[in-house]
C-alpha beads as a LAMMPS data file, in Angstrom:
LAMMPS data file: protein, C-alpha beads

256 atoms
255 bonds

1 atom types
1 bond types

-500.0 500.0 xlo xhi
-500.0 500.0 ylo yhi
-500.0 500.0 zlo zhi

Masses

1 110.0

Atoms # bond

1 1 1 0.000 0.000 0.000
2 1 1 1.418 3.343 -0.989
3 1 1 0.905 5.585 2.090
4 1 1 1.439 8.967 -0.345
5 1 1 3.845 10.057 2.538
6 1 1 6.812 10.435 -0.326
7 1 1 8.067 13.996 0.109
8 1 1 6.614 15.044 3.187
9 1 1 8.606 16.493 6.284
10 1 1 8.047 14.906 9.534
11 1 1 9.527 16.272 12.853
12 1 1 9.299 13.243 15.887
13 1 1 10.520 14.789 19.615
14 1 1 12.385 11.665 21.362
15 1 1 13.596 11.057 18.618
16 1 1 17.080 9.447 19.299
17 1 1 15.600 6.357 20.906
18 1 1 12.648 3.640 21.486
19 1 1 9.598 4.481 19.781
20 1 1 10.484 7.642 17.858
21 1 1 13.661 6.608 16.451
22 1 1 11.678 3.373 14.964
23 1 1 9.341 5.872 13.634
24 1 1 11.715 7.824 12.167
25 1 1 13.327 4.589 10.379
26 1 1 9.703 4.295 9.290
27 1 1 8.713 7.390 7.736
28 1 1 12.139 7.762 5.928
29 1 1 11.410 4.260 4.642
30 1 1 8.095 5.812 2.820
31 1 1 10.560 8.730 1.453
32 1 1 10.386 11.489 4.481
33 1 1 12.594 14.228 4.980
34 1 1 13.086 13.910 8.629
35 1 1 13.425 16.534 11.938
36 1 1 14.482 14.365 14.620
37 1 1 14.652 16.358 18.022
38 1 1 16.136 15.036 21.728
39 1 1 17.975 15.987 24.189
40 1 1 21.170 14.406 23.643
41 1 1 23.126 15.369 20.468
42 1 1 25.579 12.020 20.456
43 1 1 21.808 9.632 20.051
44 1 1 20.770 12.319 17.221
45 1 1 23.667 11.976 15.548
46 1 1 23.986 8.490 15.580
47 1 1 20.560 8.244 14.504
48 1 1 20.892 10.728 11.416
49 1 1 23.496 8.414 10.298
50 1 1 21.891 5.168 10.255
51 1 1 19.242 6.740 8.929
52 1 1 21.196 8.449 5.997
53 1 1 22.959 5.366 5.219
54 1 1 19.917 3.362 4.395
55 1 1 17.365 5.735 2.840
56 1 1 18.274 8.800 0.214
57 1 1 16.427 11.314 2.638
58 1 1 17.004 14.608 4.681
59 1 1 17.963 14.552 8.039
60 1 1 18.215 17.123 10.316
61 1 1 19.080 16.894 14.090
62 1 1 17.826 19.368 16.834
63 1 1 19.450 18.873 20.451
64 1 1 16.474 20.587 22.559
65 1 1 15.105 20.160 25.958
66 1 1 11.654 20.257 25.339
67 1 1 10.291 20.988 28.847
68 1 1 11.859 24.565 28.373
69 1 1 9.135 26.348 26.177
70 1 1 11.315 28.675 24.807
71 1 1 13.174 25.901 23.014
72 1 1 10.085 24.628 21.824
73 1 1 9.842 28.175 19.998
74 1 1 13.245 27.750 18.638
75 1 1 12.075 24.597 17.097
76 1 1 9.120 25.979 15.280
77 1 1 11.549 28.464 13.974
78 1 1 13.603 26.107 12.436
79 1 1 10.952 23.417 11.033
80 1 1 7.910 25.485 10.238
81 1 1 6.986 23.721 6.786
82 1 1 6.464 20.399 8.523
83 1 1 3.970 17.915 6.895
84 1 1 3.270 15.612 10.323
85 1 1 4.566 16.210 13.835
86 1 1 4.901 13.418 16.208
87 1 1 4.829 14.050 19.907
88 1 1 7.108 11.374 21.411
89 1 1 9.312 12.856 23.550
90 1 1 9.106 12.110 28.040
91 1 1 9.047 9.262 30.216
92 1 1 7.485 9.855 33.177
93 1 1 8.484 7.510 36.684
94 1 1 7.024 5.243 38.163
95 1 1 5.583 5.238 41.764
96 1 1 2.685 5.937 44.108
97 1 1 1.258 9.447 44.963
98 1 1 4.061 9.264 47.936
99 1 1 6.986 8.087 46.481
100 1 1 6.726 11.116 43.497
101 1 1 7.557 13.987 44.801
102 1 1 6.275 16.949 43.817
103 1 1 9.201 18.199 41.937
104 1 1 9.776 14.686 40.329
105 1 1 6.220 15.342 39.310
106 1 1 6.462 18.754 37.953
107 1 1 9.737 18.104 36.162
108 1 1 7.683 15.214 34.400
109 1 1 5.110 16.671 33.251
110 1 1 6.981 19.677 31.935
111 1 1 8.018 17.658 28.953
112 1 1 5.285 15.104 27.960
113 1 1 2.372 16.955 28.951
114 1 1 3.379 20.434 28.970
115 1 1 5.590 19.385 26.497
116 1 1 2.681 18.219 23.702
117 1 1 0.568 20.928 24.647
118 1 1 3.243 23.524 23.811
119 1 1 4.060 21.616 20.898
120 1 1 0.700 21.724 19.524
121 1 1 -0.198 25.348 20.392
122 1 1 3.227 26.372 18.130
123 1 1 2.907 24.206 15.271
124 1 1 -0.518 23.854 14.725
125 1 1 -1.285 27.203 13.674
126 1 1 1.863 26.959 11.384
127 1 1 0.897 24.130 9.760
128 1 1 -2.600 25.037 9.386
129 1 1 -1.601 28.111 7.517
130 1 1 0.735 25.736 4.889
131 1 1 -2.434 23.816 4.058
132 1 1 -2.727 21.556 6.516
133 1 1 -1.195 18.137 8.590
134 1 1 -0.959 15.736 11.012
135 1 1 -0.037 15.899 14.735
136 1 1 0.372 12.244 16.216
137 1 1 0.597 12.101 20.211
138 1 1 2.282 8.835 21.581
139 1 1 0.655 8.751 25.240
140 1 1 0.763 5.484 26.831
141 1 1 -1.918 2.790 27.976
142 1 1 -1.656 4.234 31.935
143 1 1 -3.651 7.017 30.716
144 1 1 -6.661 4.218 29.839
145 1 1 -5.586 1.705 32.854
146 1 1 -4.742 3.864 35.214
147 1 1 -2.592 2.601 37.893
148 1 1 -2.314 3.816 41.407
149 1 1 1.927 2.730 41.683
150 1 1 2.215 4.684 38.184
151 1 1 -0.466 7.810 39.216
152 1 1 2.095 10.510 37.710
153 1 1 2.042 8.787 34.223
154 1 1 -1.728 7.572 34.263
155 1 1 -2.638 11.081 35.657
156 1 1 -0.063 12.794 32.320
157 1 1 -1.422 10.328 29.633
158 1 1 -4.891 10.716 30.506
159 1 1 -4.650 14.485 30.343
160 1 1 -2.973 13.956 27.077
161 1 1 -5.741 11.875 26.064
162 1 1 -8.538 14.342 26.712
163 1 1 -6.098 17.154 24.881
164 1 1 -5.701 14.923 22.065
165 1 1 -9.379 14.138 21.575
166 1 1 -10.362 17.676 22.408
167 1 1 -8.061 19.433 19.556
168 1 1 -9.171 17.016 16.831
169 1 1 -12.686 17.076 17.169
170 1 1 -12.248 20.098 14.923
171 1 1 -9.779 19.262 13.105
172 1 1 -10.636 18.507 9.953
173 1 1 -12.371 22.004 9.583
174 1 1 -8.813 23.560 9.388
175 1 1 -7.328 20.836 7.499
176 1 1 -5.769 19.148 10.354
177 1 1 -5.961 15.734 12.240
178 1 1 -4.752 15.234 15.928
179 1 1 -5.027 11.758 16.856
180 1 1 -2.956 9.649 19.549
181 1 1 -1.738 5.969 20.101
182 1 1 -1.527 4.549 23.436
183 1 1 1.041 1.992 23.421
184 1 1 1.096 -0.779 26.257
185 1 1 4.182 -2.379 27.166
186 1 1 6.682 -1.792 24.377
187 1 1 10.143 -3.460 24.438
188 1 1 12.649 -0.986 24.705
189 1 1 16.181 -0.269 26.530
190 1 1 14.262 1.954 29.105
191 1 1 11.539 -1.093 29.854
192 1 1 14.739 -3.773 29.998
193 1 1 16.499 -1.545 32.431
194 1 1 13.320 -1.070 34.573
195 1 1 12.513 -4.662 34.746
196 1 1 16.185 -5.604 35.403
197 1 1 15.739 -3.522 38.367
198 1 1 12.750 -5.418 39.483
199 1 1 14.224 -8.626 38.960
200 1 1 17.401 -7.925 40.548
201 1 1 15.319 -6.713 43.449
202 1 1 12.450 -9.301 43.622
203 1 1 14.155 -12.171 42.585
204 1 1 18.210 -11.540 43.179
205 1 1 19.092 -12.328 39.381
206 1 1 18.813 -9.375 36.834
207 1 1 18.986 -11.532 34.039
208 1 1 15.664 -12.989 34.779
209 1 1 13.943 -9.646 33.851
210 1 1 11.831 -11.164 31.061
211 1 1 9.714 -13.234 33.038
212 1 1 8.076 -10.748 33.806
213 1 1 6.524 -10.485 29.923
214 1 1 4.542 -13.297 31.230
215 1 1 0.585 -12.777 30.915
216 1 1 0.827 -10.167 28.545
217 1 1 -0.300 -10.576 24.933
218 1 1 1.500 -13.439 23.459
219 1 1 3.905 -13.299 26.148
220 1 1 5.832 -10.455 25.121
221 1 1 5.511 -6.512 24.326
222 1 1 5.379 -5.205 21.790
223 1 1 8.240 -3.839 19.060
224 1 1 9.197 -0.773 18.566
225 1 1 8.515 -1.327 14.996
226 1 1 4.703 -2.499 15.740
227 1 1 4.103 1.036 17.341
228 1 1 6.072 2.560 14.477
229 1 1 3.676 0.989 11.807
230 1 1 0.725 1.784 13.159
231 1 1 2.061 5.717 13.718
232 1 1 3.278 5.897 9.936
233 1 1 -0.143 5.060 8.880
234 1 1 -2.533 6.718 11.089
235 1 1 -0.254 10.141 9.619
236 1 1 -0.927 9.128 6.242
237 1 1 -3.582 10.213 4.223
238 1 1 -4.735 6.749 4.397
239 1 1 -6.188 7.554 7.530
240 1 1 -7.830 10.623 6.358
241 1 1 -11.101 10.122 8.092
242 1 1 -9.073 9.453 11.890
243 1 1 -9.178 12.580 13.902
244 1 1 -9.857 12.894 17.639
245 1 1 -9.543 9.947 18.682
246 1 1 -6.670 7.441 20.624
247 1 1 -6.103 3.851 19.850
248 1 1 -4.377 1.466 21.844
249 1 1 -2.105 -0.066 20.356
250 1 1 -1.332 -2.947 23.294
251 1 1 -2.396 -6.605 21.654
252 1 1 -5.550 -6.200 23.791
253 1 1 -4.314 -5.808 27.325
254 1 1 -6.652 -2.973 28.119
255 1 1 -9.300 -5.066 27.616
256 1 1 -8.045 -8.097 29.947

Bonds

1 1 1 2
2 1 2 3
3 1 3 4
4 1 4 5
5 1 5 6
6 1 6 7
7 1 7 8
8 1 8 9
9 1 9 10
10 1 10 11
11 1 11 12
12 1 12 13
13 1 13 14
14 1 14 15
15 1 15 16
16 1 16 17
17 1 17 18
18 1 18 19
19 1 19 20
20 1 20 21
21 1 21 22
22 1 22 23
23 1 23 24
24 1 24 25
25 1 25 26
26 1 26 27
27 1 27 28
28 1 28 29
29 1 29 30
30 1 30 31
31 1 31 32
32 1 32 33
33 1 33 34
34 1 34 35
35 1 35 36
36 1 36 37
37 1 37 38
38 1 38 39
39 1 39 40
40 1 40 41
41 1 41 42
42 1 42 43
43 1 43 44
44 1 44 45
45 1 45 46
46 1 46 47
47 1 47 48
48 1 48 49
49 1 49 50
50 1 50 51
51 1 51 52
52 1 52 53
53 1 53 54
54 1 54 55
55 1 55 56
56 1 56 57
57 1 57 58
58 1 58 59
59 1 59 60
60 1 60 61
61 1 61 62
62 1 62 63
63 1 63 64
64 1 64 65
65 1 65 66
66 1 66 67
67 1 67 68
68 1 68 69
69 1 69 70
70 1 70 71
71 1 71 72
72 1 72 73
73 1 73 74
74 1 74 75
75 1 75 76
76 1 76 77
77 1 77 78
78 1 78 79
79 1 79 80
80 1 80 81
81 1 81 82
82 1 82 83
83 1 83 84
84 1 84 85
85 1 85 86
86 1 86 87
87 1 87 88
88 1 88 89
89 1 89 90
90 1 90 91
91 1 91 92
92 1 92 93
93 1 93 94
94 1 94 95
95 1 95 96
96 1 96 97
97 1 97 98
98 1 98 99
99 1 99 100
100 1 100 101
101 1 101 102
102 1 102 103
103 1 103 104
104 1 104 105
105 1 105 106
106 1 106 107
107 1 107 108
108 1 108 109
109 1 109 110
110 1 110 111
111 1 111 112
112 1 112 113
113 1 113 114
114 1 114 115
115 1 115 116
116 1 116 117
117 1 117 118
118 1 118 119
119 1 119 120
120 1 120 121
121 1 121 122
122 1 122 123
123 1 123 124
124 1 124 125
125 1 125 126
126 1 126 127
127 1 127 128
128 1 128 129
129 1 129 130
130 1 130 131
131 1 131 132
132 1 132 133
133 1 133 134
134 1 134 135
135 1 135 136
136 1 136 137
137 1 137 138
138 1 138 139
139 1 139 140
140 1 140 141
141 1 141 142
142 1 142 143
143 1 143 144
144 1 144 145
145 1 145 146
146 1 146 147
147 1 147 148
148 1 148 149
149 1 149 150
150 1 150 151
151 1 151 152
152 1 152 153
153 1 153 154
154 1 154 155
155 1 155 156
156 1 156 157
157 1 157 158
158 1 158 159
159 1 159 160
160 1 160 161
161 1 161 162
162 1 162 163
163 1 163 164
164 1 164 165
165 1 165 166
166 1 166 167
167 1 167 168
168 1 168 169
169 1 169 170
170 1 170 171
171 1 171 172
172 1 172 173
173 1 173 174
174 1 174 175
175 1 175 176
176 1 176 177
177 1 177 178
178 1 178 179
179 1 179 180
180 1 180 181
181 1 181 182
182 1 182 183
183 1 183 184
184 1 184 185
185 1 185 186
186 1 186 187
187 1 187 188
188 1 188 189
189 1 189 190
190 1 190 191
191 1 191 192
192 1 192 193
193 1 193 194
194 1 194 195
195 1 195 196
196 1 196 197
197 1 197 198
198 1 198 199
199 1 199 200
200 1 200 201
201 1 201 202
202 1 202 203
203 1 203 204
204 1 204 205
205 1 205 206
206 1 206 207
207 1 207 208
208 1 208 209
209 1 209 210
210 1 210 211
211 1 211 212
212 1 212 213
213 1 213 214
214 1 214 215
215 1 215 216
216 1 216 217
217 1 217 218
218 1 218 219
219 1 219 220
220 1 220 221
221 1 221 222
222 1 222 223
223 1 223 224
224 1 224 225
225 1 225 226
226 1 226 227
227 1 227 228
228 1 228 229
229 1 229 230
230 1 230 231
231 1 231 232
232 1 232 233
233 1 233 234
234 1 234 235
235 1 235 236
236 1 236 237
237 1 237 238
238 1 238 239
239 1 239 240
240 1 240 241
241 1 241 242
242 1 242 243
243 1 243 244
244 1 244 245
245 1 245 246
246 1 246 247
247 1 247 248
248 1 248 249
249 1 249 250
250 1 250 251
251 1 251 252
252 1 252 253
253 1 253 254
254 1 254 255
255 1 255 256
């Protein structure tokens, strides 16, 4: 299936790792010039070049902290004839309404909640006024099954959630779509490193981290490459009927 993405520019924050660098792989696969955006210039970098090396695409790097809104300003200065944003960039920790402090909290929520919203108030307009796009939030399952020893994240994603579905509803009107994924468990180095943690903790061996993939879908979580399939299309105009709305994108698990 030709996704008609050949051409178009795509920015993706978090882009240096996990999800977003699998997207970007993705969307330079269908012929994207890419924006990639992180915090860390060394991961860009490397990124840009296994990028470049396998696809005959543009890459440029942008070594931002994104929970600082005035570098989110610098950004739409330097990518404002993007095609497709995607919001990917924050983690936010784990723990009960105790354990997070309130700065832990704050900090957190300054780049994947503040973080999307300030993302979307800067480049929607801008895109808008080219003739339209596509702004893709990657939230997480916690904001549909919530989870009191995860409150900072479920609290963050289902905000995100509610912003998501709230600026598409209208979307199409200004020739726009906002949609999000929630993905559930995905396999990535930051879930390996958790779960070592745990396992090293709970069981005294490290190494024995991947038992805990047991009871999930099929056993396992999901690629990064799964997510990043299901992003590429729901930004193409494949999808052009999707707006304001989230899908979970978590082999069923909210439903178990």
């Amino acid at each position: 299936m030709d996704l008609h993405l050949t051409g178009k520019t795509v920015l993706i924050t978090g882009a240096s790792k996990g999800i977003g660098l699998a997207c970007a792989h993705e969307f330079a696969a269908e012929g994207c010039n890419l924006h990639l955006a992180s915090r860390t210039e060394a991961d860009l970098a490397a990124a840009r070049d296994a990028i470049t090396a396998k696809h005959d695409v543009d890459v440029t790097i942008h070594a931002l902290d994104l929970s600082d809104s005035t570098n989110v300003d610098t950004l739409a200065e330097r990518c404002a004839d993007i095609d497709v944003l995607v919001n990917n960039a924050g983690a936010i920790p784990a723990g009960d309404i105790q354990a997070v402090d309130e700065k832990t909290w704050r900090e957190a929520w300054d780049l994947k909640v503040f973080g999307y919203i300030n993302m979307t108030r800067r480049f929607y307009p801008l895109m808008q006024n080219n003739g339209g796009g596509v702004i893709l939030n990657i939230i997480g399952l916690a904001g549909v099954r919530v989870d009191r020893n995860y409150v900072a994240g479920s609290a963050g994603n289902a905000s995100i959630i509610g912003f998501t579905n709230a600026m598409g509803a209208h979307a199409l009107e200004d020739g726009m779509r906002v949609l999000g994924i929630c993905p559930g468990a995905v396999q990535t180095e930051r879930i390996a490193t958790i779960l070592k943690t745990r396992a090293k903790a709970e069981k005294g061996d490290e190494s024995r981290w991947q038992d805990y993939f047991a009871g999930m879908p099929l056993n396992r979580p999901a690629t990064v490459e799964e997510v990043a399939d299901v992003t590429t299309f729901l930004c193409s105009d494949r999808a052009s009927w999707l707006t304001g709305i989230t899908i979970n994108v978590d082999g069923g698990a909210a439903n178990r």
